[in-house]
N, C-alpha and C positions, 0 to 999 in steps of 0.2 A: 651460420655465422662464421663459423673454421674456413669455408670456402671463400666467402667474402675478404676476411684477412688473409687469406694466405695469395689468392688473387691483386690485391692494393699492396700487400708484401714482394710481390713478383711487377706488379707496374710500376714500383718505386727504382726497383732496383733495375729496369730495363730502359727508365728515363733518367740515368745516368751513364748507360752504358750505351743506348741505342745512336751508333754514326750518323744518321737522320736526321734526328730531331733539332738539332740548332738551325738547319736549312730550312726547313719547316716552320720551325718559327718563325725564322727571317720570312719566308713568304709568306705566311701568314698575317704578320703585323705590316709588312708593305702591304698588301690588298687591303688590309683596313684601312692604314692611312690614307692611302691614294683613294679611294675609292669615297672612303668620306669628304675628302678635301676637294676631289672634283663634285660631289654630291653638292657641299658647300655652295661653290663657285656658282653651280646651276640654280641652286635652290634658295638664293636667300634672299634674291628680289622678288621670285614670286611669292614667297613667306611673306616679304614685307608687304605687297600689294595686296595681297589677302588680309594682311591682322589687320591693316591702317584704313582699309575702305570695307562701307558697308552696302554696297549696292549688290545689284542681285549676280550679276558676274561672281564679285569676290565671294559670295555662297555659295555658287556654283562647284566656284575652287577649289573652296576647303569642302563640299562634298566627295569633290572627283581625291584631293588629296587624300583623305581618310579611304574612299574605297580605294585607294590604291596602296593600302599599306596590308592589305592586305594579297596583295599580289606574290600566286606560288612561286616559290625561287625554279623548281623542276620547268614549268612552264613558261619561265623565263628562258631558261639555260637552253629548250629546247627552242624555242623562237631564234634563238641565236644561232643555234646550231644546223636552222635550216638556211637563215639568213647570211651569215657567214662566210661561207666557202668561197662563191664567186660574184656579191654583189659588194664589196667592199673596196677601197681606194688602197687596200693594204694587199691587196692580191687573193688566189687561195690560199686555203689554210690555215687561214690567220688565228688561231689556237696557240690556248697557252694561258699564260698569265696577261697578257694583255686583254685576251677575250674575258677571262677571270675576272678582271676589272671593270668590265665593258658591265656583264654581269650585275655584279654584286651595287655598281656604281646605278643601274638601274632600281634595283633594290632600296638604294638608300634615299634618293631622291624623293619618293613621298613621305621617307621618316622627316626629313630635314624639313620640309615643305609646312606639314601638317602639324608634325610637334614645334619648330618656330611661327609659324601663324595663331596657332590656338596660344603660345606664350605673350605673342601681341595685344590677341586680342582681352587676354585675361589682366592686363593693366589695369587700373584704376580708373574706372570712368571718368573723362573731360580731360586726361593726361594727355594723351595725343592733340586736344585741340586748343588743351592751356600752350602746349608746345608752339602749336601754327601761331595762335596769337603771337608769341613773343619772336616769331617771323624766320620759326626752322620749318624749312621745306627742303626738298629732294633729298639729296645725300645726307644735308645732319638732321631732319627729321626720321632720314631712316636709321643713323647712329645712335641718335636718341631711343627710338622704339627698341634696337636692339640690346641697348644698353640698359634698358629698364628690365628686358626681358631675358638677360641674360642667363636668369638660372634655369629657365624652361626651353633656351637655345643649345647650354651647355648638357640638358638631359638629352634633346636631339641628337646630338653629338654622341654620346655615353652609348643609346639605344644602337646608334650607327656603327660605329663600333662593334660594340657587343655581340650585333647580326654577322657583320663580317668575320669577326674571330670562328662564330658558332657555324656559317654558312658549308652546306654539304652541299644541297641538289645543282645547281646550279655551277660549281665548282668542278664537280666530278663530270657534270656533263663538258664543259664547256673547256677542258682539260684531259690529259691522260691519265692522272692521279698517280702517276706515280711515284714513288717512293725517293723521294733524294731527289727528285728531278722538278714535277710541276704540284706536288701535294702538296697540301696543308694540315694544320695539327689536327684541326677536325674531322676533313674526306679522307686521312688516312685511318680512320679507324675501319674505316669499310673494309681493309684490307686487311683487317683481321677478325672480322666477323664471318658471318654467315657458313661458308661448305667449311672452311678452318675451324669451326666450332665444331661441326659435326664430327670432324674428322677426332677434332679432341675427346669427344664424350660415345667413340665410336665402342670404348672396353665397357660401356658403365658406370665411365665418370670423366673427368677432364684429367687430360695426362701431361699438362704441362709446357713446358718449352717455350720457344719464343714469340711462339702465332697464338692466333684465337684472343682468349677473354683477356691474357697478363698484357698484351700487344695493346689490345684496345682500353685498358684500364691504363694502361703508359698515358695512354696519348689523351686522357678525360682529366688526369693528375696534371699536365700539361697545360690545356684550357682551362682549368680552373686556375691552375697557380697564376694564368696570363690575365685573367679576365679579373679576378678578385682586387689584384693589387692595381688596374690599370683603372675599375673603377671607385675603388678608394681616393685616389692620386686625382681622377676627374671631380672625385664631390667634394673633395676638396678644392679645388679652385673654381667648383660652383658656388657654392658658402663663402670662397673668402672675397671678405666687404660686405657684409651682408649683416646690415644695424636694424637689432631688433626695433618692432616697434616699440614707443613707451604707450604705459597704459592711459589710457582716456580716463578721466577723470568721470565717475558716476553719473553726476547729472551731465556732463556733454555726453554721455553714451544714450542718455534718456529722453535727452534732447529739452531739459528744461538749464533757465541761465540760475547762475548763482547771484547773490546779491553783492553788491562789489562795493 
């Protein structure tokens, strides 16, 4: 317990002092943004094709969606990293934060996809086709769906996010990581892990300074403080407009009439 506090005592005071860390965070929250926001762009018509139709295609969709959410970020990063170099309209080399984004922006596309679809589809049976009735198709039937679905679109979002801020494999590969330059609050903890630890606990115990465990407890105080409030701030303007239902009346829940 000593070591644990004295550890979060020395990460506190290294993420006020550390010249890094606001750069860091600037890229870090740009590759969220961006990455979510192109994710968006790509993924909210196939979301809506998927939640609004039920033929055997759109369950195709949302099966290939779900399995791809689970796709490793290392396994991405490394796809890129063969791909990259000299098959691209950007030349060699094309590394960095753009490839970062290329990345992580693959990453998000089945969040967006499969948590917007399954929000669709979890609507209120006959909601989508009281809509047709009253003669919304293409764009404001898909306003509509989105609109109903908005609190399980704005989770997609949230999860999007949240991947991106926390995203290591993929970053590191597809990046140099380093410090002040192309890293982020997360891939930078690598850089105080691992041979740095060893070296710390080289006497029989951890000797301190500014690498190793305080460097990477900097940079966890960092993520959390980014992640906590960003999504408080998100579920908040998931909920807001959100009128509870009222309760059903006894016998309408029973399904018998009252005498009137």
């Amino acid at each position: 317990m000593h070591f644990l506090l004295e550890m979060l005592r020395q990460g506190f005071i290294l993420a006020r002092a550390d010249p890094f860390i606001h750069l860091e965070i600037q890229t870090t929250l740009r590759l969220a943004v961006y990455s979510t926001a192109i994710a968006i762009l790509i993924g909210t018509v196939p979301a809506y094709l998927i939640g609004v139709r039920t033929a055997r295609l759109s369950r195709w969709g949302m099966i290939a969606s779900n399995a791809a959410l689970g796709l490793p970020s290392v396994g991405v990063g490394i796809v890129l990293l063969i791909w990259l170099p000299g098959n691209t309209p950007w030349g060699p080399g094309w590394f960095g934060f753009p490839a970062m984004v290329l990345g992580q922006t693959i990453l998000a596309i089945p969040i967006i996809i499969a948590l917007g679809a399954a929000a669709i589809r979890g609507l209120p049976d006959g909601l989508i086709d009281q809509a047709r009735a009253y003669g919304a198709y293409g764009w404001r039937l898909g306003f509509f769906a989105f609109r109903e679905a908005r609190i399980g679109i704005i989770t997609a979002v949230i999860v999007s996010i949240g991947a991106a801020i926390g995203e290591v494999g993929a970053v590191v590969i597809l990046s140099t990581n380093q410090e002040g330059v192309s890293a982020t609050v997360s891939s930078d903890i690598l850089n105080y892990v691992g041979p740095r630890i060893d070296v710390g606990w080289a006497g029989g115990g951890y000797s301190g300074g500014a690498a190793g465990v305080p460097g990477a407890v900097e940079h966890a105080i960092v993520v959390m403080a980014m992640l906590i409030p960003l999504g408080v701030i998100l579920t908040i303007v998931q909920q807001w407009g959100k009128t509870p239902r009222a309760p059903q009346p006894e016998s309408a829940a029973s399904g018998t009439l009252t005498p009137g």
